[in-house]
C-alpha positions in Angstrom: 112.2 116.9 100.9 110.3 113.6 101.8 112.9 111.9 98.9 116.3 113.7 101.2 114.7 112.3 103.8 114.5 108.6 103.1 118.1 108.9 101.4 119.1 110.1 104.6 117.8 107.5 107.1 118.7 104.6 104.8 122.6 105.9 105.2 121.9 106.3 108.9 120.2 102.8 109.1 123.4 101.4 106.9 126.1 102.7 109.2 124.0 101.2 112.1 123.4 97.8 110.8 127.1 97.7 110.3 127.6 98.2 114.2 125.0 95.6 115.2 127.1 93.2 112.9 130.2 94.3 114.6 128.2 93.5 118.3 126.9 89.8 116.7 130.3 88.9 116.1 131.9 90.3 119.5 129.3 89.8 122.2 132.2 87.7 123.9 134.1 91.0 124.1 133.8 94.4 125.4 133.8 97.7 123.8 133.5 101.4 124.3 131.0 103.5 122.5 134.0 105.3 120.5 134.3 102.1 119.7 131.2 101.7 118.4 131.1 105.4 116.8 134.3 104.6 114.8 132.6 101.4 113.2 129.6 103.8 112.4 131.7 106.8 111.5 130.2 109.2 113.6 131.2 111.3 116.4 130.6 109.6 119.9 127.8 112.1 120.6 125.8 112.0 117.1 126.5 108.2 117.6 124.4 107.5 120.8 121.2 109.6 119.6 121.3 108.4 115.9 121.4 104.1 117.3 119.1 105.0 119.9 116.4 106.5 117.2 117.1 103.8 114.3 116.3 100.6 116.8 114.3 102.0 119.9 116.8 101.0 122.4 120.5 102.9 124.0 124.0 101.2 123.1 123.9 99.4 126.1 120.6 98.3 126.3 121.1 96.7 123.1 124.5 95.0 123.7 123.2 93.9 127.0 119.6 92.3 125.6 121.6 90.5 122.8 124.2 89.0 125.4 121.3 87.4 127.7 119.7 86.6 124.5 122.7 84.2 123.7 123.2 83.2 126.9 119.1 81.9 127.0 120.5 79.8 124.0 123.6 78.2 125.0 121.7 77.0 128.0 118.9 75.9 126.0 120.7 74.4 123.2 124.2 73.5 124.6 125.9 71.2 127.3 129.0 74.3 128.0 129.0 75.1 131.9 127.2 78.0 133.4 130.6 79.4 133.8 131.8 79.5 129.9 128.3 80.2 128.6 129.3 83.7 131.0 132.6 83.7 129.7 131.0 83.7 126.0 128.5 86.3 126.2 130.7 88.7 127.8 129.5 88.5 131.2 132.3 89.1 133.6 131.3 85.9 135.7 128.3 83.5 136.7 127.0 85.1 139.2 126.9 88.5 137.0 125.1 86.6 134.2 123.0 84.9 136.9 122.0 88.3 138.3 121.2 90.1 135.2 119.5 86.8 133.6 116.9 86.7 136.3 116.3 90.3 136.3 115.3 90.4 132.6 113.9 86.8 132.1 112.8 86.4 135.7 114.3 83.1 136.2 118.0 82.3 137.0 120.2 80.7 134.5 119.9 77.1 135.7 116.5 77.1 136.4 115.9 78.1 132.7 118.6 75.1 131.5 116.6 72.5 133.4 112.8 73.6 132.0 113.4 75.7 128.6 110.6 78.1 129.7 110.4 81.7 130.3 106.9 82.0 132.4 107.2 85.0 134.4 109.2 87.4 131.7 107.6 90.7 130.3 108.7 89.7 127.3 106.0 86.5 126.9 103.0 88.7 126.4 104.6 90.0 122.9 105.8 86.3 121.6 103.7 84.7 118.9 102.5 81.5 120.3 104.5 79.1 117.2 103.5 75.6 119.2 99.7 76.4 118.4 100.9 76.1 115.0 102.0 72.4 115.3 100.7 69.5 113.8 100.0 67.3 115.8 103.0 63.9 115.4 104.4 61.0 116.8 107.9 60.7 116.8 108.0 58.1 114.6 106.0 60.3 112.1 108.4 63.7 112.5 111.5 61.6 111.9 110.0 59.5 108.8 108.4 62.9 107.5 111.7 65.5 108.1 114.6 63.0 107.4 118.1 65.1 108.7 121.0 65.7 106.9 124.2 67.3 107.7 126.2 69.1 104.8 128.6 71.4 104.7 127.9 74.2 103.0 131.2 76.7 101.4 132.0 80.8 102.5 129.1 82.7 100.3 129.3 86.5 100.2 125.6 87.5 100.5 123.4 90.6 100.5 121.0 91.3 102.6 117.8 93.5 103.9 117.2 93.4 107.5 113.6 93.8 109.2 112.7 94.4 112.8 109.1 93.1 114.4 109.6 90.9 111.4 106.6 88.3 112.7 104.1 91.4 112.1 102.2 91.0 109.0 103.6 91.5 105.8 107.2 92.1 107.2 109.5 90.0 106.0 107.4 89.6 102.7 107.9 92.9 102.0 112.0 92.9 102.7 112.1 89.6 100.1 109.8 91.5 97.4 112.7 94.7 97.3 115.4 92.1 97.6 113.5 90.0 94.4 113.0 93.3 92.6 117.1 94.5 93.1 118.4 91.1 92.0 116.5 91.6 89.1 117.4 94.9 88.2 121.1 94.8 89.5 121.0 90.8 86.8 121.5 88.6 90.2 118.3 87.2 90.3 118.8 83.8 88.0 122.4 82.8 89.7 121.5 83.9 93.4 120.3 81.8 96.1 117.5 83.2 98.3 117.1 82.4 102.2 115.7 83.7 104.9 117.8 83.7 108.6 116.1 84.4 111.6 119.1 86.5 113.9 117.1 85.8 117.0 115.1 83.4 118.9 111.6 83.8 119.4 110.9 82.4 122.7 113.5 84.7 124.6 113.5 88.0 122.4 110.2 90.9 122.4 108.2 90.7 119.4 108.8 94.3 118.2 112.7 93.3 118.5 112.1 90.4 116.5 115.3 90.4 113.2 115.0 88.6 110.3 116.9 89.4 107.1 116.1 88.5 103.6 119.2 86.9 101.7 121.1 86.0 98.7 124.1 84.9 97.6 126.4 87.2 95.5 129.7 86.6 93.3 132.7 87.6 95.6 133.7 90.5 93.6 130.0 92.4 92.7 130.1 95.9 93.5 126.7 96.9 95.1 125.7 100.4 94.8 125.4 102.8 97.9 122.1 103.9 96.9 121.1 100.5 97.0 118.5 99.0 99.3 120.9 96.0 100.6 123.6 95.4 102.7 126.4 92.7 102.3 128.6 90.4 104.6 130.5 86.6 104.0 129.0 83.5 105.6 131.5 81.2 106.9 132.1 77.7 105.9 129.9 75.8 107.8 128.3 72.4 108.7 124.4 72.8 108.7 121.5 70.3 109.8 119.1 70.0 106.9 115.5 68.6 106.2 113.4 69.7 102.9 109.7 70.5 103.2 107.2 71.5 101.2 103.9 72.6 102.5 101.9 75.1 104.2 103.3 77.3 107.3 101.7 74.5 109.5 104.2 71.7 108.2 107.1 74.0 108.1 106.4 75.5 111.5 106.2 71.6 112.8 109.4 70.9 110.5 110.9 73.7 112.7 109.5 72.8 116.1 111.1 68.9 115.4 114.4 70.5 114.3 115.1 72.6 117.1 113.4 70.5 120.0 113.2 67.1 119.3 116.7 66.3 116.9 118.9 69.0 117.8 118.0 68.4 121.5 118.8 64.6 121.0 121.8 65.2 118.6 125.2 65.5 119.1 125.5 69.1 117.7 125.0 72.6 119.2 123.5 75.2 116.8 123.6 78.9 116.0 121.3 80.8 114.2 119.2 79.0 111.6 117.9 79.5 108.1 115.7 78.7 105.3 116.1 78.4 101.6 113.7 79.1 98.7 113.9 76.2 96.6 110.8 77.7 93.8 112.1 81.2 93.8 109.7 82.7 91.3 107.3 81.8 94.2 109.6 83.4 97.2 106.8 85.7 98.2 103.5 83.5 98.2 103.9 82.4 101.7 100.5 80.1 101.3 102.7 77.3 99.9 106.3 76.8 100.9 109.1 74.6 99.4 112.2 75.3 101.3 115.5 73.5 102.8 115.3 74.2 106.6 118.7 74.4 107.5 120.9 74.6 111.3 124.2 75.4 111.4 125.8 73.1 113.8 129.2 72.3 115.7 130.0 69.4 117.2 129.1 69.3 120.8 133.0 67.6 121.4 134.2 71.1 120.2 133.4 72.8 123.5 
């Protein structure tokens, strides 16, 4: 019974995933919850009570949190108006996404674009506190120790497993061990590249709502199984800031902090979501010592 079970939620959890893809890739846009239910394959009804019991949170609750989410880092990381960061996120106009950004982060829009800090939002108390994990380093010494990069990097057909409250111990070990173990078993694991990609940001999204998934690459034409424990989806071609390190989660956490705050914030890019590969992958899992490329896709800011 305890095996139906588990084969059961793991279908539900599939069909689910494949909708919070859909939202990532359409938060500009708006849509229905048949919409949504179609992209699932389930009935509108069935639809509502199954999303709400895989992630914690209602349709709209979601859609909504993911939308300021986005918005907090186009203000943060981009130079686009108030006005098209609204128009981008799906907010209908400025002063809607002014209104509901201070009513979750409890500060408006441009307040949050001139300091970068969230103070007064019920979300802070659940954050991990990253910066206490920096080493302490002149500029001189961040830019002579992580050197940048920019490459472009081809489409790649990955699998993945996602994790939620993925900073809670164990996590996102865990999601790479069952990835390590499939590629293994399914003859991947030799060819494949393994990387981690954070799919939100820390400082503006709750702890326990915290996604991370656990990558590799795949050929374009593998079948995966449906009983299997991944998921799949293409990467676009993409440019993507890179540094290597190789050290302890102290230098990779300041490798990150100078990254995102000091070189992106100075740069002449805008970023999206970022990611790390393992460069030793019979080591992927012994987080004491890491060896990765630190990667952030970027556009140019002249794009915009």
């Amino acid at each position: 019974m305890e095996a139906e079970k588990s084969k059961s939620y793991e279908i539900y959890r599939s069909r689910i995933d494949r909708v919070i893809d859909y939202v990532n890739g359409k938060l500009d846009q708006s849509f229905s919850l048949e919409e949504l239910a179609s992209v699932a394959a389930f009935s509108p009804y069935h639809f509502h009570r199954i999303f709400a019991a895989i992630t914690g949170e209602s349709v709209n609750f979601f859609t909504n949190r993911l939308r300021l989410e986005k918005s907090a880092r186009l203000l943060k990381f981009s130079q686009n108006a108030i006005a098209n960061v609204a128009m981008e996120c799906g907010f209908s106009s400025p002063a809607t996404l002014s209104r509901a950004f201070k009513q979750y982060f409890g500060i408006s829009p441009s307040a949050y674009r001139i300091t970068g800090k969230i103070e007064n939002s019920k979300i802070r108390k659940e954050l991990v506190p990253l910066d206490a994990y920096i080493c302490p380093m002149s500029d001189t010494e961040l830019k002579a120790n992580f050197p940048i990069e920019i490459r472009e990097f081809p489409q790649r057909r990955i699998a993945y497993i996602r994790v939620v409250d993925a900073y809670r111990k164990g996590v996102a070990i865990e999601a790479f061990d069952r990835l390590v173990q499939w590629s293994k078993l399914v003859g991947l694991f030799d060819s494949g590249t393994f990387f981690g990609m954070s799919i939100d940001d820390p400082k503006v999204t709750p702890k326990e709502k915290y996604r991370y998934e656990a990558c590799i690459t795949i050929p374009e034409k593998f079948k995966v199984s449906t009983h299997s424990p991944v998921e799949t989806t293409t990467l676009p071609s993409c440019k993507y800031a890179v540094t290597t390190v190789s050290g302890d989660f102290t230098y990779v956490a300041t490798a990150i902090h100078y990254l995102f705050n000091k070189w992106l914030l100075n740069s002449d890019y805008e970023h999206q979501h970022g990611m790390e590969v393992f460069l030793d992958k019979e080591n992927i899992c012994n987080w004491e010592h890491f060896h990765l490329d630190l990667c952030v896709p970027v556009q140019s800011l002249n794009n915009y």
